[in-house]
N, C-alpha and C positions, 0 to 999 in steps of 0.2 A: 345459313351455312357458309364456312369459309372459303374463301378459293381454296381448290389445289396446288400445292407448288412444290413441283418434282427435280427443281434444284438441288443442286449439293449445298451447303451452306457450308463457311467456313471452319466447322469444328469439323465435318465430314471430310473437307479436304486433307483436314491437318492427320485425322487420323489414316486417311488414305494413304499420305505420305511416311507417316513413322509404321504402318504395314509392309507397304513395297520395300521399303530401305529394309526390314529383316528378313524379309525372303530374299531381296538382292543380294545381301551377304550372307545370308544363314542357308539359305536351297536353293541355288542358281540354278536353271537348268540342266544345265551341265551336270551336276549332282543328280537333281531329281531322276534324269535318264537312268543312272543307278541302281534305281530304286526295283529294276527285274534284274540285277546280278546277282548271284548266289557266292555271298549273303549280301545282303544290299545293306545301304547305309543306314545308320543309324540318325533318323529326325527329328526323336522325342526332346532334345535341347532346344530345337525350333518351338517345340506348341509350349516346353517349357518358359521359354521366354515370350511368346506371344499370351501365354496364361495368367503371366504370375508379373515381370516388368511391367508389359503394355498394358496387364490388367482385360484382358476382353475376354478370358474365359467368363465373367462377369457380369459383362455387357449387357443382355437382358435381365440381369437381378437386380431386386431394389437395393437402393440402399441403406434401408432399412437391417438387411441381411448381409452388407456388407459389401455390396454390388455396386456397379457405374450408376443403375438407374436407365440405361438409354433406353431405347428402342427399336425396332428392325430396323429403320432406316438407316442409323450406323452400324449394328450388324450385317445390313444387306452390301455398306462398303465395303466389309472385311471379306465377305465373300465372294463381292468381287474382282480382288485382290488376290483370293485363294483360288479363283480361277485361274488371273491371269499368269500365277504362278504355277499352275497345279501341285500345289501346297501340300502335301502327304501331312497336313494336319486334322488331331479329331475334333475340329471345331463343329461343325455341322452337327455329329454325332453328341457330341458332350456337351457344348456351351450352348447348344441351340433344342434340338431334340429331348435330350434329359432335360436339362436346365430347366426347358419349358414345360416341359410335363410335371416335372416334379414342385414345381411354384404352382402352376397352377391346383394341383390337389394337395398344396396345403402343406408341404413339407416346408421345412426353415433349418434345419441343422446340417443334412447333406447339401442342399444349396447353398450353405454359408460356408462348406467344405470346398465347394466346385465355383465358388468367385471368387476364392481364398489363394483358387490353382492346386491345395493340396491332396486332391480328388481329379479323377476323370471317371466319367459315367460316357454309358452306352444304355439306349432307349432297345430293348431287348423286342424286335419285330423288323419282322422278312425290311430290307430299305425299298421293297418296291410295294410295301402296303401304302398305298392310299388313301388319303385322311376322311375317306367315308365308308371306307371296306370295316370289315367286323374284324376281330383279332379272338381268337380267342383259344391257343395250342397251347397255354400250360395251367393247371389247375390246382388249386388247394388241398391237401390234405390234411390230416391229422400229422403224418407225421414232418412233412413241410411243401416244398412246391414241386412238382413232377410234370414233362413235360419238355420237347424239342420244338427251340425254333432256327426258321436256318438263313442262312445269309444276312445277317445283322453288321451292320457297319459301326467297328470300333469298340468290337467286342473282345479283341484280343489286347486292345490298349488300355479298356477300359480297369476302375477297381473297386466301379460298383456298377451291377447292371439293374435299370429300373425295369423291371418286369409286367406286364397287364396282366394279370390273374382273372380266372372263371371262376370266380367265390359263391358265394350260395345266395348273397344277391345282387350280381350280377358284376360286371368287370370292377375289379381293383386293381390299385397301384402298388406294388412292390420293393422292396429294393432285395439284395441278395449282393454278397462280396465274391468276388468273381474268384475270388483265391481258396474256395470253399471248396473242400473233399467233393462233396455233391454236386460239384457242377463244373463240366466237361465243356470247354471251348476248342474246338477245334476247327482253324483256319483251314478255308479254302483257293484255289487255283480262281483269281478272277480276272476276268480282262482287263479291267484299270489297279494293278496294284499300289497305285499310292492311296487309294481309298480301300484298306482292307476288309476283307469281307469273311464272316465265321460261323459254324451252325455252336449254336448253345446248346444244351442236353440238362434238365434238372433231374437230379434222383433223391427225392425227398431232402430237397435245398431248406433249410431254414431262411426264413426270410420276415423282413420288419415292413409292415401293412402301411402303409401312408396315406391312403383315403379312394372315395372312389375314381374308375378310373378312364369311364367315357368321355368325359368334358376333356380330360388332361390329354386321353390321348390324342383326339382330336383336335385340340389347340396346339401341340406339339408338331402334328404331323401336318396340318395345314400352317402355321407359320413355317415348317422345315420346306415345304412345296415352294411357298412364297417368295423365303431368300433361295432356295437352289437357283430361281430364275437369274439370282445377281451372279452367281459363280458362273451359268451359262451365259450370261452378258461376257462379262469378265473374261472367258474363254474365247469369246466370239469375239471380241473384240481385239484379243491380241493375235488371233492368227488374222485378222484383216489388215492392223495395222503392219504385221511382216512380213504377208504377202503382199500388200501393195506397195511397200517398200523394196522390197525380193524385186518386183517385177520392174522398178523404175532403175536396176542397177545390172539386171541379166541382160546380157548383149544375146540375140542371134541374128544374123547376115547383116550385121552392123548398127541393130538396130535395138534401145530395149526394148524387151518383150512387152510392156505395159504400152508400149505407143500401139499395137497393132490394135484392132477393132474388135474382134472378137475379146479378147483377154480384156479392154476398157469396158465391155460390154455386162463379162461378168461380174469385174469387181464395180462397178458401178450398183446392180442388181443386187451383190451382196452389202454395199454401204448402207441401201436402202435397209434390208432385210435386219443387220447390225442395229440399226438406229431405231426401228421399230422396236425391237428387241429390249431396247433400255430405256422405251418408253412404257413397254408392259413390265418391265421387269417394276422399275420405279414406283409405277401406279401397285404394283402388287405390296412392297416396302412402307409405300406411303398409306395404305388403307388399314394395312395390318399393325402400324403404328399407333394409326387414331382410334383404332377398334373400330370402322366404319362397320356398317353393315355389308357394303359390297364388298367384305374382303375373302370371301369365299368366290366370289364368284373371279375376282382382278387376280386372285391366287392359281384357279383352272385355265384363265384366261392366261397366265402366265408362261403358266406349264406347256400349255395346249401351242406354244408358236416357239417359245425362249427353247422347248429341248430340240426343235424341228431346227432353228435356226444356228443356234452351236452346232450343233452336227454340220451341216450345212458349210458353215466356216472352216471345221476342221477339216474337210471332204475338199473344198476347196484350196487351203495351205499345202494339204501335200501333193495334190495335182500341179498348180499353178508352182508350186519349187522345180517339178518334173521330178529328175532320177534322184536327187540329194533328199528331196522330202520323200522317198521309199526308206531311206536309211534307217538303220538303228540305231546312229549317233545322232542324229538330228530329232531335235524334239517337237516336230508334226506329229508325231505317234501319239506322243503322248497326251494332245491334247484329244485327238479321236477318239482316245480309250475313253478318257474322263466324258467327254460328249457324249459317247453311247453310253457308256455306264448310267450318268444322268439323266440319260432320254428313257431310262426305264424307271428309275427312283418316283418312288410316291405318286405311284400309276403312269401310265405312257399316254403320250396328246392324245391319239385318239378316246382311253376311255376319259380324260379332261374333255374333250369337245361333249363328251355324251351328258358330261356331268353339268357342261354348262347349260346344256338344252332345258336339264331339267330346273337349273339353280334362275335361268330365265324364263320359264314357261313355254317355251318352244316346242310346238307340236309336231308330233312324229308322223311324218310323212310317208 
């Protein structure tokens, strides 16, 4: 067996750097804050040109099909880039979730559409299912597919949604064009609006069958588990590095606020917390890369500490700014939102803790 080695390697840097340069120019923060005004800005030119130039809508496809060929571990870069940006892209949703689902059961034409860029899909299931929960709210008919699911992330962006179907033996895979009489998208009010969120509604949707659909959805939803961990690094990691910067330049009674004991005390506790964070997050990118066996388990293990510990960082950025980080021009908000939002995505730590007990044999006390 080979070492591990949870390195960046050089292609990983290079791409981390031509990521950050497009969100630096293309959705500063500044913009992103935006993104709750009515009507908020328009970002689809961002995922356009991170799809279609930079090529990473791709990313996970072979090239066979027309893909990069990579692996999560350069997708788990870009995600953690879309964290540190909180990126209003439907990368996650489209290039990661669909993509993977729909490769794994077998598809090659829409995935040759969606590494192409001239496609975006949305994986059609609640974003807080869980890659071991059952799925099963839209069904087949005779006369096509019927059936509400709700809160699906990049369903309103998307223009094809991959669907899990209850078929008559037993879950398949779907697609359905979102732009179809039959089927009702309709956005909801969510606490992080740069990751929008929508209930779907089918009313006898015509829809093209792609194969079965447990293996895909399950590989979809625990690779989507695995890299959220990098966006929650990503997240965590730039509100540390702001706040410890914030605190080496805030004066009070002539002093900065980072020299006092208590405030060293916290951000010291959270560099630990940070750094652990992106060694789970890693180990999670690195197992799901190799197709180890333990990538189920470094996946819960991920979850189970990386959504506890983003929060954590962003809880801490707008305390440690004080009255500037309450703002609604200052963008500590927005990393909270994204934090909580995440800390509930593809089950919440605690039911990952439970899951790990069982994916280790740990007996129930």
């Amino acid at each position: 067996m080979s070492a591990v080695n949870l390195l960046y390697s050089d292609t990983e840097d290079a791409l981390r750097d031509s990521v950050r340069q497009l969100f630096a120019e293309r959705c500063p923060l500044e913009k992103v804050v935006r993104a709750y005004d009515s009507p908020p800005p328009d970002f689809s030119g961002v995922w356009r040109t991170l799809a279609t130039e930079l090529g990473m809508a791709g990313l996970l496809v072979p090239e066979s099909l027309g893909g990069a060929g990579a692996t999560t571990r350069e997708a788990a870069v870009v995600m953690e880039e879309i964290g540190r940006a909180v990126a209003p892209v439907p990368f996650l949703s489209s290039a990661v979730l669909a993509t993977v689902a729909l490769t794994t059961a077998g598809d090659t034409e829409v995935v040759s559409a969606l590494a192409a860029g001239e496609l975006t899909a949305a994986l059609t299931v609640p974003l807080s299912t869980a890659p071991w929960e059952a799925v099963g709210k839209v069904s087949a008919g005779s006369d096509g597919l019927s059936g509400e699911v709700t809160s699906v992330a990049g369903a309103a962006e998307a223009d094809v949604l991959v669907v899990p179907v209850v078929g008559t033996s037993g879950l398949e895979l779907h697609t359905v064009s979102r732009d179809d009489a039959a089927v009702q998208v309709s956005p909801i009010l969510a606490l992080d609006m740069t990751r929008p969120l929508a209930n779907v509604r089918f009313s006898d949707a015509p829809s093209s069958r792609v194969g079965d659909g447990s293996d895909a959805l399950m590989a979809a939803l625990q690779t989507g588990a695995a890299l959220l961990a990098s966006e929650q690094l990503g997240l965590a990691q730039w509100c540390f590095e702001t706040t410890l910067a914030y605190t080496k330049e805030r004066k009070q009674f002539g002093r900065a606020i980072g020299s006092y004991q208590t405030i060293k005390h916290r951000l010291s506790d959270l560099w630990f917390e940070v750094s652990s964070a992106a060694a789970a997050a890693r180990y999670a990118a690195d197992t799901s890369a190799r197709g180890d066996d333990d990538a189920a388990v470094a996946a819960s293990l991920a979850q189970a500490y990386c959504s506890g510990a983003a929060v954590h960082a962003a809880e801490e950025c707008v305390q440690l700014h004080g009255g500037i980080g309450m703002t609604w021009e200052y963008p500590a908000h927005l990393f909270l939102k994204r934090a909580k939002s995440d800390q509930l995505a593809f089950g919440t730590g605690y039911r990952h803790r439970s899951r790990l007990g069982e994916l280790v044999d740990l007996p129930v006390t």
